[in-house]
PLY file of the C-alpha trace (Angstrom):
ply
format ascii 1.0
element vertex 247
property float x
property float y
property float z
element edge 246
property int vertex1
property int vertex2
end_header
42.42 29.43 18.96
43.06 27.31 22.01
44.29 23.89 23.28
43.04 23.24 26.51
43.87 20.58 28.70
42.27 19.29 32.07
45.31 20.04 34.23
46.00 23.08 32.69
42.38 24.19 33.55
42.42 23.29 36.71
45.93 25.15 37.32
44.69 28.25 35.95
40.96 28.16 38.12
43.34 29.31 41.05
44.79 31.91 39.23
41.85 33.90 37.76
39.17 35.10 39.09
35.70 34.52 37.79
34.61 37.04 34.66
31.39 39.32 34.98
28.73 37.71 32.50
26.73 39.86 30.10
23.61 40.38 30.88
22.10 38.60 28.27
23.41 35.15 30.16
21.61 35.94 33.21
18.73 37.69 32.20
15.19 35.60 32.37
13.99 37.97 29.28
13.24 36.22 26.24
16.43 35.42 24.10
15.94 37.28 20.23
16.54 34.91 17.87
18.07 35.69 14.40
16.30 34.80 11.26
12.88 33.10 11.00
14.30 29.60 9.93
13.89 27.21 12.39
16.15 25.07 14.54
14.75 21.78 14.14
14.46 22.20 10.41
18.21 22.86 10.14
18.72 19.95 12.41
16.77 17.82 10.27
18.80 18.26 6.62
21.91 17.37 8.91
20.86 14.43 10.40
22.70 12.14 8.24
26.16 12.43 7.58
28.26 12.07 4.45
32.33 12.45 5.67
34.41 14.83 3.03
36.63 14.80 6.00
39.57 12.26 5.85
39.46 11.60 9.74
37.94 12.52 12.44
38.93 15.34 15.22
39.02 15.61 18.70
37.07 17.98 20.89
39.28 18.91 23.06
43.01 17.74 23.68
43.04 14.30 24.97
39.47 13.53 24.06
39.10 10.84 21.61
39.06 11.71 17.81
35.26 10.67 16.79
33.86 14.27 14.85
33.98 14.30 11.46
33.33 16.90 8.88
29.82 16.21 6.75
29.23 17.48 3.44
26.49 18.48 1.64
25.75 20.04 -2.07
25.58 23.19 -0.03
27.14 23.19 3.23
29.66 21.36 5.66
28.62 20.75 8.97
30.00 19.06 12.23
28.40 18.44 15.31
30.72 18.78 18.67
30.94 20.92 22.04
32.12 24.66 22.02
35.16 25.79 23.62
34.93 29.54 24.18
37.31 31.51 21.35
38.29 34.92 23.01
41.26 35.74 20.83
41.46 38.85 18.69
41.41 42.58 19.74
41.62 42.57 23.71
38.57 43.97 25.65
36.86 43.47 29.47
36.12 40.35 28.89
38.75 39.12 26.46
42.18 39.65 27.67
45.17 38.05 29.29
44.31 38.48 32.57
40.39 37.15 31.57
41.81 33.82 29.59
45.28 32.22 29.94
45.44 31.41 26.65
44.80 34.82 25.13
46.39 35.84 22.33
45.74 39.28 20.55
45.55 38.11 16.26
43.07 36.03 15.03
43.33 34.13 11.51
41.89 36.77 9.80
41.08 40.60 10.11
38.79 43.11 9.78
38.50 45.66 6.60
40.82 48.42 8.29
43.16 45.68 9.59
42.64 45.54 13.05
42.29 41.73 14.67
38.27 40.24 15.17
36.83 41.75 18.31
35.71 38.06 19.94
33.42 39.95 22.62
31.02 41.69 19.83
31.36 39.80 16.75
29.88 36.41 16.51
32.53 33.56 14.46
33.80 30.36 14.59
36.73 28.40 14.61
37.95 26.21 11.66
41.04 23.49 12.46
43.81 24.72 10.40
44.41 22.97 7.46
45.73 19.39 7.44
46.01 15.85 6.16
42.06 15.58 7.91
40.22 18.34 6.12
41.49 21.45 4.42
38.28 23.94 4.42
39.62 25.47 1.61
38.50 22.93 -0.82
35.44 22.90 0.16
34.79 26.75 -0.81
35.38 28.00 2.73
37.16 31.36 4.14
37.93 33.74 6.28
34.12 35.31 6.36
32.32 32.14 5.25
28.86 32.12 6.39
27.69 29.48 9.27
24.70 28.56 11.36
25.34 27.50 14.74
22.65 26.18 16.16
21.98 24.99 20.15
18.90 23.62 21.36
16.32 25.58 19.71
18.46 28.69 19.02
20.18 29.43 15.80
23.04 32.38 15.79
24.38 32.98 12.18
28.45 33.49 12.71
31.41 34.09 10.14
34.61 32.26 10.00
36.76 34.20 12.10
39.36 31.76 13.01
41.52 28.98 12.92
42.48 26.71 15.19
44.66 23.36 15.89
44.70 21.03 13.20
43.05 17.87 15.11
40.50 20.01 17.58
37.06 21.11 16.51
34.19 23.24 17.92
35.24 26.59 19.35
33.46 29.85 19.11
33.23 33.65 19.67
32.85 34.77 23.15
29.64 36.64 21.38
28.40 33.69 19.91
28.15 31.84 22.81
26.59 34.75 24.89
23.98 35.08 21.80
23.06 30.99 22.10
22.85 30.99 26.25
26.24 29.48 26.51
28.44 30.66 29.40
31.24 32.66 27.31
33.08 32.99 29.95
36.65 32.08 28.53
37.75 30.30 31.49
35.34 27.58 32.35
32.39 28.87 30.05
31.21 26.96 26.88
29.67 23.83 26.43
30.90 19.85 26.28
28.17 19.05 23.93
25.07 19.71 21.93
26.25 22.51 19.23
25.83 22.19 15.43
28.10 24.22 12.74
26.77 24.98 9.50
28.87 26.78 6.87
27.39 27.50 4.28
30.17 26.61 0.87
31.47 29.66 -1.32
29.78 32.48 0.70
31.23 35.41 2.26
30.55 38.55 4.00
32.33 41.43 2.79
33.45 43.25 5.11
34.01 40.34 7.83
32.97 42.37 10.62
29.40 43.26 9.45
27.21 41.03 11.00
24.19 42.57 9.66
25.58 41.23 6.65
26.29 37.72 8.14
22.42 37.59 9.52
21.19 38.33 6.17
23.31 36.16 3.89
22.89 33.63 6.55
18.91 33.78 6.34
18.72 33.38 2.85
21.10 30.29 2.63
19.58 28.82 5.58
16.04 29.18 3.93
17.38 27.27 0.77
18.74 24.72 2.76
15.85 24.08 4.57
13.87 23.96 0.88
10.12 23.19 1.68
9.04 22.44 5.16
6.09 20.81 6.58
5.05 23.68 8.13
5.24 25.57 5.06
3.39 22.79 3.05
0.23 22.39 4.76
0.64 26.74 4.50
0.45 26.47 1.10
-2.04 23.50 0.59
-4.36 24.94 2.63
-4.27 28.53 1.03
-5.22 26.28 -2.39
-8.02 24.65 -0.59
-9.82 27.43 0.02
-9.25 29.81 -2.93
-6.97 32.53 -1.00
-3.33 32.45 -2.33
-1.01 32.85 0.18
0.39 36.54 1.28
-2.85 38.22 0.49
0 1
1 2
2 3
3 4
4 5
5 6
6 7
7 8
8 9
9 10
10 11
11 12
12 13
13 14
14 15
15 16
16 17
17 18
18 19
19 20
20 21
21 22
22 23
23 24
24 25
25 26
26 27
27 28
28 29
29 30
30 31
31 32
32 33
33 34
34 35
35 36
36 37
37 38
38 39
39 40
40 41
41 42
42 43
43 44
44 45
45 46
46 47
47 48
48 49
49 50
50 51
51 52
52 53
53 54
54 55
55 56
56 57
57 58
58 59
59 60
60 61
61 62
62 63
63 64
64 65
65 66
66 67
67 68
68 69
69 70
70 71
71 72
72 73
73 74
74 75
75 76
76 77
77 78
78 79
79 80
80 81
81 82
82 83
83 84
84 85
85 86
86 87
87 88
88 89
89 90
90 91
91 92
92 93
93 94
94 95
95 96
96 97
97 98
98 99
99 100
100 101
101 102
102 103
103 104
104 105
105 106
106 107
107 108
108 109
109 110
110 111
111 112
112 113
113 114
114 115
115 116
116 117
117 118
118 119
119 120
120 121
121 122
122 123
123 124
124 125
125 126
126 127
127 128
128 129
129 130
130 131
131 132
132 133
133 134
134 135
135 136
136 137
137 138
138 139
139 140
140 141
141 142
142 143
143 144
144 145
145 146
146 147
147 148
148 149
149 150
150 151
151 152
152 153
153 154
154 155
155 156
156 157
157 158
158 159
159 160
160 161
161 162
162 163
163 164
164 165
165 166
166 167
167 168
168 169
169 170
170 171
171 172
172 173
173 174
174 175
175 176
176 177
177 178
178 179
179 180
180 181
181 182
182 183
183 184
184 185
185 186
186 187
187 188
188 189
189 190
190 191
191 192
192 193
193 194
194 195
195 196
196 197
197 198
198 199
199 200
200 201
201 202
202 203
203 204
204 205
205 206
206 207
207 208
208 209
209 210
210 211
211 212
212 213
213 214
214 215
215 216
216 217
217 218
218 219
219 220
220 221
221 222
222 223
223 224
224 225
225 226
226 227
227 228
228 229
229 230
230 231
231 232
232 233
233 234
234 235
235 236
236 237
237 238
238 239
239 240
240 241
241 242
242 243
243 244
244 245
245 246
């Protein structure tokens, strides 16, 4: 977790040098995206918002507090910017010489103990809990299930983390890298445009298998979606003319 200031960011630019990217954030190749369920149709069952927070949160120290936590039968969701999370087990990219606010735990660990390795493993950050929004009522946990979705990419994530109790949107170094985000800890990340969808009482045992994450994440994602238009005029067409669809 991490609570960033503008002066303290600026302090530290003198101090560090710049981190290598992977190649993945330079590379014109085409970007593989997980799952087959769109972006724009998760977009579209979070347009509207129903609070189950009790406030709203900030995105960054200092910023105002206008992001609230939205509800669904099935999911939470928040929409906010994505400060780059590169706590956990230290590596190249994610260490205290990297990012001046490393620390080496994260909120929760892996199946043989060790800390979340930020730099491979793909979560997100939760605000602690507090008089705003405890996730724990709402059926999330260390492991929970999310879609995080910029532009037109969607990166399915676990709840790695937790963070400070009025600040929301924050991120693996590896998911950002995965959605075309700079995750460089120190200056990377983005000040807007990122969606979080967890997904309520599911869980990938054990945390760090993101296989597992990808394919629990698919399957929720598809029954969140339900029926799209696309799929529709699939079907209605496969009536029309006598074939039945998947033959």
């Amino acid at each position: 977790m991490r609570v960033q200031t503008l002066t303290l960011a600026v302090a530290g630019a003198a101090l560090l040098a710049p981190t290598t990217l992977p190649a993945a954030v330079h590379s014109n190749e085409p970007v593989r995206y997980e799952g087959g369920v769109r972006a724009s149709d998760l977009l579209a069952k979070v347009r509207d918002c129903a609070p189950v927070s009790n406030g709203h949160y900030r995105s960054d120290a200092g910023a105002r507090a206008d992001i609230p936590v939205c509800g669904t039968e099935d999911a939470v969701f928040w929409k906010a910017d994505m400060d780059i999370d590169c706590d956990g087990r230290p590596g190249p990219r994610c260490n205290g010489r990297t990012d001046p606010y490393f620390a080496d735990t994260t909120a929760f660990q892996q199946s043989d103990g060790r800390y979340l390795d930020p730099e491979r493993l793909p979560f997100i950050v939760v605000p602690m809990a507090s008089g705003i929004w405890n996730y724990r009522d709402h059926g999330i946990r260390g492991g929970s299930v999310a879609a995080v979705i910029y532009k037109d990419r969607v990166q399915y994530a676990v709840v790695g983390d937790t963070g400070p109790q009025d600040i929301i949107g924050e991120a693996s170094y590896a998911t950002a890298a995965a959605l075309g985000i700079n995750p460089d800890p120190h200056g990377g990340g983005t000040a807007s445009g990122v969606t979080y969808i967890v997904f309520k009482n599911s869980r990938v045992s054990p945390i760090e298998n993101h296989a597992a994450a990808v394919e629990t994440g698919e399957r929720l994602a598809r029954q969140f979606v339900g029926p799209t238009v696309e799929g529709t005029e699939a079907a209605e067409s496969s009536e029309g003319d006598g074939t039945v669809a998947g033959d």
